[in-house]
C-alpha positions in Angstrom: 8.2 -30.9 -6.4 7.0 -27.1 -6.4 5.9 -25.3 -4.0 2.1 -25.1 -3.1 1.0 -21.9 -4.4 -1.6 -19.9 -1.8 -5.7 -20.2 -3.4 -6.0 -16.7 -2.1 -6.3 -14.2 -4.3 -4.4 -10.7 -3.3 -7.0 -7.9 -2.5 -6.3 -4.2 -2.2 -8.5 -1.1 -1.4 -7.9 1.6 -3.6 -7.1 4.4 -0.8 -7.2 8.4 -2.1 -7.6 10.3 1.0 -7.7 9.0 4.4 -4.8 6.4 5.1 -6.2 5.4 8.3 -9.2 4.5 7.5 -8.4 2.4 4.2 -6.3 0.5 7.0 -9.3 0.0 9.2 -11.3 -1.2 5.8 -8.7 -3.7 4.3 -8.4 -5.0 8.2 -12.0 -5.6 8.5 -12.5 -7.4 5.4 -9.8 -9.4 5.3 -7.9 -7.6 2.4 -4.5 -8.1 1.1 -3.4 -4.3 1.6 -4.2 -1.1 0.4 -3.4 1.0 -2.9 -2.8 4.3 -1.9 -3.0 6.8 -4.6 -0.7 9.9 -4.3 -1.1 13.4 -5.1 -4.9 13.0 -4.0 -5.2 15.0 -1.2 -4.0 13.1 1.8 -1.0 12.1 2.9 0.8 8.7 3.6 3.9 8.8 5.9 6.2 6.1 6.8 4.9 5.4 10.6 1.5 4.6 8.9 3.4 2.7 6.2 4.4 0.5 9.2 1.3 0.4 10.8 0.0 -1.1 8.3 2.9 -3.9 8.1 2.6 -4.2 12.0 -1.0 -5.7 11.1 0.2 -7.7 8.3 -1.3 -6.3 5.5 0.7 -4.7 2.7 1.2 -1.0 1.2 1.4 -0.2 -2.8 1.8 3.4 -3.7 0.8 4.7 -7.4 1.0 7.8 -8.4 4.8 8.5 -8.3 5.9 11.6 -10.1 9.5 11.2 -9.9 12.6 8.8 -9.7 13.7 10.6 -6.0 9.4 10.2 -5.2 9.8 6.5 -5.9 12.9 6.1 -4.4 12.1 7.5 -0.9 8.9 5.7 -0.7 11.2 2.6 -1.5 12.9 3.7 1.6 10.0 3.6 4.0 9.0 0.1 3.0 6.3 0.6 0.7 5.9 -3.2 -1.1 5.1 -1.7 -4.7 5.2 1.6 -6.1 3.9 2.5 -9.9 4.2 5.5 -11.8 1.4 7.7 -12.6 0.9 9.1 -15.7 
């Protein structure tokens, strides 16, 4: 038999500017993570990154410029990272 798939349906706040509070948000509503946009203004670093695993919620990064960009947000332990275009 298969595993029992979750009846929860992932939920992310689209972040552009203030990390901190999109945490605060996604927390208080019960959200999967938040999508944090890059290139908008704020910025995301990798203690906030686990800040936001330390709660259990999840990080996905779009955005990304660059190969190296995507790569060293890899290395912080971001959970997804797209291209932007």
């Amino acid at each position: 038999m298969g595993q029992k798939k979750s009846s929860k349906v992932n939920t992310y706040l689209n972040v552009y500017r203030n990390a901190e509070r999109g945490i605060l948000f996604s927390m208080n509503y019960d959200l999967t993570g938040m999508a944090f946009k890059l290139h908008a203004g704020g910025t995301l670093s990798e203690d906030i990154i686990d800040l936001v695993h330390k709660k259990g919620k999840r990080v996905i990064l779009w955005n990304t410029m660059s190969n190296e960009e995507m790569k060293m947000y890899l290395s912080m332990r971001a959970d997804f990272v797209e291209y932007g275009l």
